[in-house]
N, C-alpha and C positions, 0 to 999 in steps of 0.2 A: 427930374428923373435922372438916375444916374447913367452910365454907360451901360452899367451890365445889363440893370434894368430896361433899358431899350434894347438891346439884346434877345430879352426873355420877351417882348412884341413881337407877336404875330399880325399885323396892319392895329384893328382893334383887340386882337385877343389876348390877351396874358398868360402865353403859356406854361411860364415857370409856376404862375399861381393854380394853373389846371392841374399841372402834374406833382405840387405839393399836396391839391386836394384830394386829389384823385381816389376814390374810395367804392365799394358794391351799393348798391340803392339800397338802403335800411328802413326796412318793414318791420325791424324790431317791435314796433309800439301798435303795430296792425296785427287785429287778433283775426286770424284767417277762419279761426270756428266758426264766427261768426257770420264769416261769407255766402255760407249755404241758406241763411236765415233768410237772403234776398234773391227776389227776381235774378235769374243770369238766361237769356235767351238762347235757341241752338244758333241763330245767326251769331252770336256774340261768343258760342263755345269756340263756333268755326272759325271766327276771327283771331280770336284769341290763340289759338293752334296754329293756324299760320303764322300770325306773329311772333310765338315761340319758336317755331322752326328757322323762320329767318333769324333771331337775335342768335339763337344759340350755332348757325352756322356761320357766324362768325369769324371764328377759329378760320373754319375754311376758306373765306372771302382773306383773312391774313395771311395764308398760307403762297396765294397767290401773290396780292401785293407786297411778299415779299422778296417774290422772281423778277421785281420789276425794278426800275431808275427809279422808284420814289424813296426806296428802301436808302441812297445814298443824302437824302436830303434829312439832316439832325431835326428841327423842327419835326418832319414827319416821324418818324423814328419814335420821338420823345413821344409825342400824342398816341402813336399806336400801340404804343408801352401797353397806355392807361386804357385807353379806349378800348382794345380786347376784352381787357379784364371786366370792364362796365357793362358792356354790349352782352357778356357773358352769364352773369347776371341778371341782364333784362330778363333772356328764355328763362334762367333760373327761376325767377321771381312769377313769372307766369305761369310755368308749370306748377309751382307751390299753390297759384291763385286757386288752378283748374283743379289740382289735385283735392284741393279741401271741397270742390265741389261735388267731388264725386269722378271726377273723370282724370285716368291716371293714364298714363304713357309708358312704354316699354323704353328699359334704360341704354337700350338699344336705340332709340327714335334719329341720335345724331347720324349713326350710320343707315339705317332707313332713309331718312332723309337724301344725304349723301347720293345713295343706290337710286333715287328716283330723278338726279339730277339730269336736264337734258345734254344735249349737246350743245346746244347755245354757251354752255357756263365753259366749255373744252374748249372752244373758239374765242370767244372773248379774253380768257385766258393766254391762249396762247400766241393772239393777237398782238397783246398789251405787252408780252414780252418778245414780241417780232418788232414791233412798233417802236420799244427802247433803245433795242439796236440801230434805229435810225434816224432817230429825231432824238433828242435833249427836252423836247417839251411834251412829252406824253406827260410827265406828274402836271401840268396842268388841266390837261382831261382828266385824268383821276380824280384832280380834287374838285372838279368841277360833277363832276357825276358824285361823289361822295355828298357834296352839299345837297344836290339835288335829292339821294335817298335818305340823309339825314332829317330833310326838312318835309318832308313829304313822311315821313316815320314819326316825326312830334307831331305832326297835323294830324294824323290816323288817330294816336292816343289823347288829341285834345277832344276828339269827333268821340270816341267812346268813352273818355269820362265824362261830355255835356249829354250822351245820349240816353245812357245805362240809367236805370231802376238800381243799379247794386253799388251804395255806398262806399263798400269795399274798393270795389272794382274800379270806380272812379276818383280816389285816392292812389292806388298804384301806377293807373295811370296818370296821371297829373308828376306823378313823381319821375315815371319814366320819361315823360316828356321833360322835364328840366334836367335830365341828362343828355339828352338828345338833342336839346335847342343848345347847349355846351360845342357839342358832338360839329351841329351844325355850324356854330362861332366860327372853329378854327379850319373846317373846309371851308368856307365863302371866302375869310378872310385872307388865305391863305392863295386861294386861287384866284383871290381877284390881284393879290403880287405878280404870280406866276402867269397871268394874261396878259400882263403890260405889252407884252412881244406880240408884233402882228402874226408870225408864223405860230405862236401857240394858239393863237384865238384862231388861226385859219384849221389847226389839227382837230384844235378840240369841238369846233363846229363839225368838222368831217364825224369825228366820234360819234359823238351825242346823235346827230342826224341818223346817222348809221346803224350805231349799236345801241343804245341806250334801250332800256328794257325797263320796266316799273319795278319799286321794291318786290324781289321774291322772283322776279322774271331770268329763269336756266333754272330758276331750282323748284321753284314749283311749275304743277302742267299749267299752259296757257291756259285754260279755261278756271282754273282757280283764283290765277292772276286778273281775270277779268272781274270774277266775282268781287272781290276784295274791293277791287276798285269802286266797283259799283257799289257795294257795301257801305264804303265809307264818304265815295262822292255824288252817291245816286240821287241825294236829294236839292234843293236852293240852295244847301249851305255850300254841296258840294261846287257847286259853282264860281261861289265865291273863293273857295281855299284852293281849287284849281287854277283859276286867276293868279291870285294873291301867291302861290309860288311862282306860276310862270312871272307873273312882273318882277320878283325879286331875284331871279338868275339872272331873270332877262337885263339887270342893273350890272351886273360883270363887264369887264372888256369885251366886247365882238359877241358879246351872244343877244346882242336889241331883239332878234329874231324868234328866242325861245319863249314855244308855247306846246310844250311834248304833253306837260300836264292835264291840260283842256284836251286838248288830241287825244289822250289815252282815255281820258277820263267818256270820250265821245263814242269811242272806236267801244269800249269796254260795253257800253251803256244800252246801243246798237244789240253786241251778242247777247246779252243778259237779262234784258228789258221782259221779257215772258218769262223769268224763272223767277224776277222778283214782281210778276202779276202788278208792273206799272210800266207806264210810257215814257220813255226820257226825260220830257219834261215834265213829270208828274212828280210828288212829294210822296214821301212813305208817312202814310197816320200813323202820328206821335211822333214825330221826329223834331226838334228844335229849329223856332227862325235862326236863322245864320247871324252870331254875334255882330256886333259895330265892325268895320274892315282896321284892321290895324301893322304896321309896322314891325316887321323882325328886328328884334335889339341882334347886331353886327358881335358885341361883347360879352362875354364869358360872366356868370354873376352866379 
């Protein structure tokens, strides 16, 4: 490998080859007419909404890290190039899904959205750029929380395309999710660089313990954040994917400790458990045994 080429590594990720690839999810050869032909449930509308509302706020989750020391590090830079544009896309692509089913959104929804955000998203924000001004290793909490919603976002859309009745639907996700498992490459990778330092693992343990919120948590109400959770991890499987991330953070410098996934996924399951008419430890009829347990690939592919 040459010099430059080692250059263009991010630990495992290759991110000169991300950001030559770098391109929207192409549903070109996916005929969306067709989507209305199959089962789509309201729990799956609801999911699928949320989901859209978080990719497409996007934008605004950049706007932030860009007030922050991670914006000085080239690697990050390069990635968040591409990664807005992708992530942008996701909502895109989901709202096209909802749309052809019948259910359309005011072209307004990003500022909507925006308007409903708590206070949580104001403090966090303005946290992460109080917190730059004093420490040199906040971007290792960034990317350390970046992997943790990127991976926890491919796991959501591996969970509704093995769950869905709709063909469709479970092709777009499978697709979103191998942007996402990309997405996730180059935070692990990158943050498990940026931990080597005991004071960053000592910060970004404070972080995460502290702050840390589940995908959509400051932007949607807590009680929808619950639901989601429970949605996607209320049943055996979820047990397993809840694990199965905490053990892979928990593989970082200084975070042997983390287990927010299972915690949330408990804490969620507790407030929820009567609206989805099951007990914690109960399964929802029809929902899939939990695949064989397997290994996050570290690499960009």
């Amino acid at each position: 490998m040459t010099a430059e080429a080692k250059q263009a590594m991010v630990g495992n990720f290759d991110l000169d080859r991300y950001v030559r690839n770098s391109k929207k999810v192409d549903i070109s050869d996916i005929d969306l007419t067709q989507a209305a032909k199959y089962p789509l449930s309201a729990a799956e509308i609801r999911s699928l909404t949320y989901m859209m509302d978080i990719e497409s706020h996007t934008i605004v989750y950049l706007r932030s890290i860009l007030s922050t020391c991670a914006i000085e590090d080239p690697d990050t830079t390069a990635f968040l190039s591409c990664w807005a544009y992708e992530e942008h896309f996701h909502g895109r692509t989901i709202g096209q899904f909802l749309a052809a089913n019948g259910i359309a959104h005011s072209r307004d929804r990003l500022v909507e959205v925006q308007q409903a955000t708590s206070y949580k998203e104001w403090l966090k924000d303005m946290g992460a750029s109080l917190i730059c001004q004093c420490s040199r290793h906040f971007h290792a909490a960034y990317l350390t929380y970046g992997a943790i919603s990127e991976l926890s976002t491919l796991e959501g859309y591996g969970v509704i395309a093995r769950r869905t009745e709709n063909p469709v639907l479970a092709e777009i996700m499978r697709r979103l999710a191998k942007d996402e498992r990309r997405h996730f490459s180059f935070y692990y990778n990158k943050a498990r660089i940026r931990l080597q330092h005991r004071n960053a693992q000592r910060l970004t343990t404070f972080i995460i313990k502290h702050f840390w919120l589940p995908v959509g948590g400051g932007v949607k109400p807590d009680a929808e954040v619950d639901w989601i959770l429970s949605f996607i991890l209320g049943d055996p499987m979820g047990v397993e994917i809840a694990a199965r991330i905490d053990q892979t953070i928990a593989k970082l410098p200084g975070l042997s400790w983390f287990d927010r996934m299972t915690r949330s996924r408990e804490e969620s399951l507790k407030k929820t458990a009567h609206k989805l008419e099951l007990k914690p430890a109960q399964t929802i009829a029809g929902w899939p045994a939990a695949p064989a347990t397997r290994e996050y690939r570290e690499s960009a592919s």
